[in-house]
C-alpha angles and dihedrals in degrees: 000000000000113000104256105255125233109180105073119164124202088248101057089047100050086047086062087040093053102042120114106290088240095066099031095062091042095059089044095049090046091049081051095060102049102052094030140031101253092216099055117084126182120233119205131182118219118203129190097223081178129028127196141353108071104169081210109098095225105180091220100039124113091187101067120117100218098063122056125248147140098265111126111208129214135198121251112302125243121255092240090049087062093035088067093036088054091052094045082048097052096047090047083059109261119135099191130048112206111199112201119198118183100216114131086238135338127285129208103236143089087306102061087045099065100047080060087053086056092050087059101048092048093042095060094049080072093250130128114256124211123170115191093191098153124257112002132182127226093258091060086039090057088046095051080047092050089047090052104257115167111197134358125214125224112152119196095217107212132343131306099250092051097037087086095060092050100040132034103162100066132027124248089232084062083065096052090040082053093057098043089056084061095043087064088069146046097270120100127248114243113180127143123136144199143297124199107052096110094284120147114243086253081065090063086049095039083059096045095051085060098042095041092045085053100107105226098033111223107267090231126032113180113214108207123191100210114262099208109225125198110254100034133104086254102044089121094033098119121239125255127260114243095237079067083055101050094046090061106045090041079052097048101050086047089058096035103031101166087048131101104245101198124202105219140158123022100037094120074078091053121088112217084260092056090051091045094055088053092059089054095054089047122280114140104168134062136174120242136211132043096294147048093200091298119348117081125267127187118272117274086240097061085049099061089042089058091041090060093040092061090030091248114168119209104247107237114241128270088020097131091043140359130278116271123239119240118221114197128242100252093055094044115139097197106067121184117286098196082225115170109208122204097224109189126262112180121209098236126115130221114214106206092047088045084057097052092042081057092052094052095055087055 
């Protein structure tokens, strides 16, 4: 087995990117097979814990405050709530529960407290927790990993070069400090992004160059087609085709080859072929249910139906790496600091979110 390599350029990864499809998706399919099994695909459930009113100006975000649409949020859920979200999840077939927050980054308080309340509870259903709640510290990081969290989500979205162009209002090196703070602890790392938003092909590569020289590499990285929403600064942006698709998750799993390479937001736009060509280039994880926080997902029923079409198996939880303990709250080791962190917000502004904040005014 090849050494994984670490030290990606731009240039190497958009000459994978760019090679005839045929024997892209073969080297991608033969990489597949020998780090996973090709018939095993992992379900995971995604759950909006809190809906609406993000202060951040994501381009893509329907949950940001600032733009108008028909998101309706909703306060923090109650740990009972998931709790029963999390056991209709699991008998429906999914063996990991992603709570998504949209907070800009995590506060100590009553509210973070509760979401580890949450870790706990999903954690001892035997299934694998992830949270996806903005910017955290070390500290916050040590306190998910106590309550038995097994990966956090922080996706870096695009490339560097292009972040700019999609958020105003936080750093990318915000994203990669982020993921350093969990990389301190036990929890996995899971960051992708999204294609679709106006970026340049050098852009995909440009996000796959930050995401492969991490070392280790996240052990899950999602890859979103951008799913346009009314309201935001890309709701005429045109979606993807799925070649497009296909190119980047045969590419990722050429580049990360240990890694999950999920295939998340904007397969209501897939056929089943489309999707099927996705798990032989190397996608083994999908989200199930109607919805990603807020944009729509194929029904779990069609998926199961697919799955059985193509053969596909769920992937039983905690495979790739062992539960998690949970330690309770009362024995926790890591207390609340009251730290204040100065997260980045650069001073630049983005036109085309500054429009859409305008028309929303209006």
């Amino acid at each position: 087995m090849k050494q994984m390599k670490h030290n990606w350029t731009r240039e190497e990864i958009l000459d994978i990117y760019n090679k005839p499809l045929m024997e892209l998706l073969y080297e991608a399919a033969t990489t597949h097979r020998l780090h996973h099994d090709p018939n095993t695909v992992q379900v995971s459930t995604l759950l909006s814990i809190k809906t609406g009113g993000c202060p951040e100006d994501c381009g893509y975000c329907p949950q940001a405050a600032r733009y108008h649409t028909d998101i309706k949020g909703n306060d923090l859920m109650g740990v009972q709530q998931v709790k029963a979200q999390a056991l209709r999840a699991k008998a429906a077939g999914s063996s990991r529960v992603c709570m998504g927050a949209a907070w800009r980054n995590v506060k100590d308080g009553e509210e973070f407290d509760q979401v580890l309340e949450m870790v706990r509870t999903i954690n001892k259903l035997d299934m694998e927790v992830c949270c996806t709640l903005g910017m955290i510290t070390e500290n916050q990081a040590q306190r998910l990993a106590e309550a038995g969290l097994y990966a956090y989500n922080h996706n870096l979205d695009t490339s560097e070069d292009y972040y700019k162009d999609v958020i105003s209002t936080r750093a990318f090196q915000d994203r990669l400090d982020t993921i350093g703070n969990v990389r301190k602890t036990n929890v996995t790392v899971c960051s992708g992004g999204i294609i679709g938003m106006g970026e340049k092909v050098e852009d995909r590569a440009g996000m796959l160059v930050a995401l492969a020289t991490l070392d280790p590499q996240p052990e899950s990285v999602p890859i979103n087609a951008l799913v346009a929403v009314e309201g935001t600064p890309m709701e005429d942006i045109e979606p993807i085709s799925i070649w497009e698709m296909v190119r980047m998750v045969a590419t990722t799993r050429i580049v990360m080859p240990q890694t999950q390479v999920r295939l998340s937001a904007g397969r209501t736009q897939m056929s089943r072929e489309g999707q099927a060509m996705c798990f032989f280039a190397g996608a083994n994880s999908i989200f199930a249910g109607d919805k990603l926080l807020t944009t729509p997902n194929p029904d779990v029923n069609e998926d199961m139906k697919m799955f059985e079409l193509l053969g596909l198996n769920p992937q039983a939880p905690f495979v790739k790496k062992a539960k998690p303990e949970t330690v309770e709250a009362q024995d926790s080791k890591h207390m609340p600091t009251g730290e204040k962190p100065k997260w980045s917000r650069p001073g630049h502004t983005i036109p085309r979110n500054e429009e859409a904040k305008a028309k929303a005014k209006a």
